[in-house]
N, C-alpha and C positions, 0 to 999 in steps of 0.2 A: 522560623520553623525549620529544624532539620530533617530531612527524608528518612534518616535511619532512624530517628528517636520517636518522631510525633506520631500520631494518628493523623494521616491525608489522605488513604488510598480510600475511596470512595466505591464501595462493594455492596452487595446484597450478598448472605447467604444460600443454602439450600438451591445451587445454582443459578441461582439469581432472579430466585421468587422469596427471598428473607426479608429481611427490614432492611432498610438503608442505612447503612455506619459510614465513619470514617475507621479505616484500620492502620494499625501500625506495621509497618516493613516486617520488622523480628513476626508478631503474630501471624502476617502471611504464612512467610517461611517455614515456621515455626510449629504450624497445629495443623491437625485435621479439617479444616473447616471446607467446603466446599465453594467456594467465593468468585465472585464473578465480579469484574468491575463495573460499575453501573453510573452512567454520566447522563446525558441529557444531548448527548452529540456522538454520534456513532466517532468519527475521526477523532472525536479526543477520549474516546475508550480507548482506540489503537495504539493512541500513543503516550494514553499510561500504559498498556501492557508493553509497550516497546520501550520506554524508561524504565520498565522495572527491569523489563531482559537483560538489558543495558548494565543496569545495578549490581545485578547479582552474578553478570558476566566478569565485572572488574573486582567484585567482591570474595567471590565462590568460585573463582575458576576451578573446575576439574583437571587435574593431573593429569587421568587418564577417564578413558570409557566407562572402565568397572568405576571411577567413583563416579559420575556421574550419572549410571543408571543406578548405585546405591540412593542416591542423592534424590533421584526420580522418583523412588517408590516410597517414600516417606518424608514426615516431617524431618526437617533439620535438626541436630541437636542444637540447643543452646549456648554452650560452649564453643559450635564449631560459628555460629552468627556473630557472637563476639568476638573471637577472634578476626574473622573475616571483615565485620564491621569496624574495627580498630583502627583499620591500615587508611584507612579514606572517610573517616566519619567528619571532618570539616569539609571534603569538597559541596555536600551536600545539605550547606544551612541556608537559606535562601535569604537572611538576614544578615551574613555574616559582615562587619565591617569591613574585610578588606578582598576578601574572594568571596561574593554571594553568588549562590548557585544560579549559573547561566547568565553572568550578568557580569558588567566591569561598572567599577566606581569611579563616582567623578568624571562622568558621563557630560560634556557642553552638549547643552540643544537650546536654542531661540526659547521650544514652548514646550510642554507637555503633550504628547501624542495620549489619546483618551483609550483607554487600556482594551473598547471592545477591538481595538484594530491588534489587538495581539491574537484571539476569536478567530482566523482566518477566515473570508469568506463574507463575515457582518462588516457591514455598511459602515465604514470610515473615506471621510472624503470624497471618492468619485468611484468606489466600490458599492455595489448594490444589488450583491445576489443573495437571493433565497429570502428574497417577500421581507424582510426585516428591517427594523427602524435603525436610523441614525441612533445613538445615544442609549438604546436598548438597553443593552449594560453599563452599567456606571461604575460598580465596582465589585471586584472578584474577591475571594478571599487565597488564603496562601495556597491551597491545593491544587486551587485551578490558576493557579499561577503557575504554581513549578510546572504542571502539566503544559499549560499552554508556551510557555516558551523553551518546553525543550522540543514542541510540536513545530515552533515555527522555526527553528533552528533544524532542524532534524529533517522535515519532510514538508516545507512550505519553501514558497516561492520567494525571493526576496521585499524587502519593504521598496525597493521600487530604486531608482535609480540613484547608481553610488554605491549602492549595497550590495555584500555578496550575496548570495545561494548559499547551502551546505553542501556539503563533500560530493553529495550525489546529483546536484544540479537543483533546479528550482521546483519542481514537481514530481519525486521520485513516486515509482508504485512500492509500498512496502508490503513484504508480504512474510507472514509469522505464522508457524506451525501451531494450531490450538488445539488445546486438552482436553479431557472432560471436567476441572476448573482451574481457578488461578495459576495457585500453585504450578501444578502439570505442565500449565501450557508455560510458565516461565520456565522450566527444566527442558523443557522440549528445544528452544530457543537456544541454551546458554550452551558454548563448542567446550570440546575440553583440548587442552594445551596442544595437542599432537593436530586435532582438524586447524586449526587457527594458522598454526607453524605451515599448513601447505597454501593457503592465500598471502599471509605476513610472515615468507621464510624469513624475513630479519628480525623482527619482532624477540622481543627478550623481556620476562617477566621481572619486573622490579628494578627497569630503565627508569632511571631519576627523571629524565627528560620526558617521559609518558606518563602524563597528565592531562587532565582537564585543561580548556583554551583561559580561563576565568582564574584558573590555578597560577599557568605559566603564560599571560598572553602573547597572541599573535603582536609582531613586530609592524606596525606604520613601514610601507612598501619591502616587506619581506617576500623575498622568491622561496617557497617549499614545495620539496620534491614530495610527491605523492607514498614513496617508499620509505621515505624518512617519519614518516605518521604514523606509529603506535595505536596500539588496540584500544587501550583509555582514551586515548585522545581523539582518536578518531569517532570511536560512537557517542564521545561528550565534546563532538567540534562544536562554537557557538562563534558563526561569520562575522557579525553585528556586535556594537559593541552597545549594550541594552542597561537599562538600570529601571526599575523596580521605582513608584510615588508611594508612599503610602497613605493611607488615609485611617479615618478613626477608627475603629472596631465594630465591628455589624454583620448582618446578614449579607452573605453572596448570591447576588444577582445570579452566579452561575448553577449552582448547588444549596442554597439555601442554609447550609449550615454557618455557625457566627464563630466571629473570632476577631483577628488581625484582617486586614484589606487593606487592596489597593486601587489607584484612580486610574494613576495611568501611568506612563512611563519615559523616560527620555532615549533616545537616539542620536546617535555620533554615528557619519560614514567615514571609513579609512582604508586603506589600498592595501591588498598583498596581492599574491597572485601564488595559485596551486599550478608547478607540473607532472601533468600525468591524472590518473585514476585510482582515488583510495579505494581498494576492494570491499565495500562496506557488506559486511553478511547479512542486511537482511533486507536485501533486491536482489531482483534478478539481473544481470549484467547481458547487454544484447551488444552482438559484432552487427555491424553495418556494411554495404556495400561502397558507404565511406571510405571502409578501408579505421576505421575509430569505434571504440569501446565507449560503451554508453551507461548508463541505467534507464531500466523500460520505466515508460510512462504513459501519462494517458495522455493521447496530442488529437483525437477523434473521437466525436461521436458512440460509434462504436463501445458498446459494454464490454465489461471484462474478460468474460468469455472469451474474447478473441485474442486475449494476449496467455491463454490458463497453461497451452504447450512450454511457451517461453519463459515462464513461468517457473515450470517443474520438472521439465526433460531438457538436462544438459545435449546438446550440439557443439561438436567438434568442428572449428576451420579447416577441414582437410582437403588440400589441392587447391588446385588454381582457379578451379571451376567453383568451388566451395563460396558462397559470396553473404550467407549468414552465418553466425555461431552463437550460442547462450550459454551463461553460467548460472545456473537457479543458484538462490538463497542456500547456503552450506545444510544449514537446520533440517533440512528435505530429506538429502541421502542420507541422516544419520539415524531419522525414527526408525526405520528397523531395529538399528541396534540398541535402542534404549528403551524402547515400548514394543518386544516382540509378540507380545500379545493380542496387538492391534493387525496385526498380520501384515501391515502395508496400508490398511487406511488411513488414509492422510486428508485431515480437516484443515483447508489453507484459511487464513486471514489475510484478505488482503484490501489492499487500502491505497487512497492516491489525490490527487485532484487535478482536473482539467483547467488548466489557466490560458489567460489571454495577455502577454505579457505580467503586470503581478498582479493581474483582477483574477480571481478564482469563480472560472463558470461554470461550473460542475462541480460535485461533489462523490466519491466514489468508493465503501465501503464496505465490502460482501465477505460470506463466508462458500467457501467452495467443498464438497466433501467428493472426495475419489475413493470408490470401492478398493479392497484388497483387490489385487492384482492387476490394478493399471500401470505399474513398474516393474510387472516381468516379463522377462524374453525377450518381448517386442514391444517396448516403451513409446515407437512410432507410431502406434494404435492410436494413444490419443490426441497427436499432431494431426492424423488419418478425421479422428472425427472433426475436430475445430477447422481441418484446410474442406470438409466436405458443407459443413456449415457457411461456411466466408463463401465459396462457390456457388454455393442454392442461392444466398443473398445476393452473387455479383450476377447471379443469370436473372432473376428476377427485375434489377436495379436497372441493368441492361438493355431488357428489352423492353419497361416501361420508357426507359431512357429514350430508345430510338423512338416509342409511340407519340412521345411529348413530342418530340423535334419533325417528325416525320421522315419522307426519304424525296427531293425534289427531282432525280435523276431518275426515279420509279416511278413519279406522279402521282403518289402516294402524302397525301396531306395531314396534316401535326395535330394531336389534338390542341397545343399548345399548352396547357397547365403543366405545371414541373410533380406529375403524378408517380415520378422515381422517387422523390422524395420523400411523400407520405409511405409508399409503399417499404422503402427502407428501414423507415419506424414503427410500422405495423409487423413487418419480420421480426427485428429485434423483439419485442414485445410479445409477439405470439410464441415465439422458438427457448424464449431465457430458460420457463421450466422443463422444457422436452430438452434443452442440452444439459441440465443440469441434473434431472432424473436420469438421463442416461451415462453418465460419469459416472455418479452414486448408486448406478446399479450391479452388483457383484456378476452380475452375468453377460453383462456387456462386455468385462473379460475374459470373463470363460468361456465363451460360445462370441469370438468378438466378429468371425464373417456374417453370423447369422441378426447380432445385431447391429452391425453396420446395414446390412440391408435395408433391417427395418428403421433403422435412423434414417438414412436418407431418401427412403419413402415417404416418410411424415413431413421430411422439411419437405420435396416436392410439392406434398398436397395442400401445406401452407401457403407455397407458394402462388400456387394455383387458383386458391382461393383467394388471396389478396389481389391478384392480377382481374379475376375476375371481376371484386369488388369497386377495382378504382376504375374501369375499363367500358365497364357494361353500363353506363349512364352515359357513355359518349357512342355507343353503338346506336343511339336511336336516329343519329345523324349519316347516313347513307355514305356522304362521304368518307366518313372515318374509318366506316369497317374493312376495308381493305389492310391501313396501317395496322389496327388493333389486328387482325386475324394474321396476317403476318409476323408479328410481335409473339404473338402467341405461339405461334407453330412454332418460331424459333427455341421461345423460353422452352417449352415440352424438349423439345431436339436437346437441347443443354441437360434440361433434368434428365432425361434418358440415359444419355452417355455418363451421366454421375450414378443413376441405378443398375447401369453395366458395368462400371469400376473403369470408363474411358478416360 
């Protein structure tokens, strides 16, 4: 199966209440259709729409802005697909004999690894999150193949020891500008030559050396500098060196539709080593008090919400005193210029997974919408509401905190249960859509002191409420009420100084 010739993208129309296809690349690109990709696994929606980004970035680069917002407002010509499709149409045959897409030939392994373990996340070997069986899957067919291993290369952890990570480390957050469908949102995504050139000033369109890893592979104990990595090469890095079992022809376990399958696949580990940090556009890049340049990720509990500032409002390291900085995803600052229509709303995709070394314990896949005007003038606004949010959590967390433990210097005695803890997941849960209606609300930036107010009144009385909840079944104990009414006074004391702006 080639990416640019067959039918694989797996879509519903009419926004994605149509019937289920598989579509061809060209047709995307190509027609009016309103298509949404439709899988069965929120993260491998993402990361076909971030393979296609990917696609049409190496294929269709824009020159300049004017052709890219031409490019944005309609179908592609035909002529211009062809062309554009010409320059690299074998990187992307997933059968190819000698470069198959994401994959090295003539792969040694002992045995067959059983292909759900490409699935991130399903139960292979000593992996077992998310309720799912061993053996679940048996075998994919080519679409959810191409899919799944540019996901595991691209934004998955390593297969485990010996193995690299991709460019961005083993769990990046990826996060991509989305449209109102496909199409859109891949235009939304792709830079044109001039934003590229200020992340990759070396960078040079139609460097022989800038290639896919499968095309030109990585060298057995190669040192590469992170600035020597090209824009093709870089968002088609592939760490592992992978090969593709095939099996008979049939129905996919993953997607149901028939064809070609596969069982499973073999695995080879081999040594290089990357210096430095490939600028990959589509994370956010966070400075550390490390003093090192990272990409964000999900390493807590904690929803996404709390990382949405870091996210989308760049911070400059300035001065000595300066001890965080972030770079959002390039895609961000440039929907203005290419969808001025939208005024500044900005719908994030974002995506990630929480791991435990390479067991994936969490799963994390949302769409974020910010009103128009939450990136003018004072873009600190919404750092203002996510640091007022983390703070209502840390005072509640807090003094449940001190309630559990007690104070033995006070003679003030512990309830004992770790009641910080429930109380932390019941904030998360109650406040997700009160921070997320107020993002999305257009007048949370146009009147923003009046509705910070009213924002961090409501977290308050969340909070209030859940102290009370976990609190008021140990008050029937004489002794306790001391600790708990202490605890409380305090939390109140915290919220207060957060409803006066202290």
């Amino acid at each position: 199966m080639n990416l640019v010739e067959a039918s694989w993208i797996p879509v519903r129309d009419h926004g994605g209440s149509g019937v289920f296809r598989l579509l061809t690349y060209e047709e995307l690109l190509c027609s009016n259709g309103e298509w949404q990709v439709n899988l069965p696994r929120d993260d491998l929606e993402l990361a076909c729409i971030q393979l296609l980004v990917c696609m049409t970035q190496v294929m269709f680069l824009p020159e300049s802005g004017g052709q890219l917002r031409d490019w944005h407002a309609g179908p592609l010509a035909p002529e211009v697909f062809t062309d554009g499709a010409a320059l690299c149409r074998e990187w992307f045959d997933l059968d190819h004999p000698t470069q198959p897409f994401m994959q090295s030939r003539g792969v040694k392994a002992a045995e067959t690894t059983p292909v759900q373990k490409l699935l991130i996340g399903l139960p292979e070997g000593n992996n077992h999150a998310f309720f799912n069986e061993v053996g679940e899957v048996k075998r994919i067919g080519a679409a959810a193949a191409a899919i799944a291993l540019f996901n595991q290369a691209s934004n998955c952890p390593s297969f485990g020891g010996g193995f690299k990570a991709g460019l961005r480390g083993g769990s990046p957050v990826t996060t991509l500008v989305a449209g109102r469908h496909l199409r859109e949102t891949l235009w939304r995504n792709v830079l044109p030559r001039e934003r590229i050139n200020t992340f990759l000033p070396l960078w040079q369109r139609g460097d022989p050396d800038d290639v896919p890893t499968w095309v030109r592979p990585i060298q057995e104990g190669e040192t590469i500098q992170a600035q020597s990595i090209g824009l093709v090469r870089g968002l088609f890095w592939q760490p592992a060196k992978v090969e593709l079992v095939a099996d008979e022809d049939g129905e996919c376990d993953l997607l149901g539709t028939k064809g070609p399958r596969y069982r499973g696949f073999r695995k080879e580990k081999f040594n290089f080593s990357i210096a430095g940090l490939w600028p990959h556009p589509h994370g956010a890049r966070v400075y550390s008090d490390k003093k090192d340049w990272k990409f964000a990720s999900f390493t807590t509990a904690a929803p996404a919400w709390n990382w949405l500032a870091e996210l989308v409002v760049p911070r400059r390291i300035d001065g000595a005193d300066m001890r965080e900085g972030c770079v959002p995803a390039p895609a961000i600052a440039q929907l203005r210029e290419i969808a001025p229509k939208e005024m500044g709303c900005l719908h994030l995709l974002v995506g990630g997974y929480r791991t435990n070394q390479a067991s994936v314990t969490e799963r994390r896949h949302e769409l974020f919408s910010l009103a128009a005007g939450w990136d003018k003038s004072d873009a600190d606004n919404l750092k203002i509401l996510v640091d007022l949010a983390k703070q209502s959590k840390g005072a509640l967390r807090g003094r449940l905190f001190f309630a559990s433990k007690g104070n033995k210097d006070k003679g003030m005695k512990s309830i004992g249960a770790p009641i910080y803890e429930a109380g932390e997941k019941l904030f998360y849960a109650r406040t997700e859509a009160l921070i997320r209606d107020t993002v999305a609300n257009a007048s949370t930036w146009d009147e923003f002191l009046a509705a910070k107010e009213s924002f961090v009144g409501r977290l308050s009385m969340v909070c209030e409420k859940i102290f009370s909840e976990l609190t008021d079944p140990y008050a029937v104990k004489p002794e306790l009420i001391p600790i708990i009414a202490w605890a409380r006074r305090s939390m109140n004391s915290d919220l207060l100084k957060l409803r006066e702006g202290k």
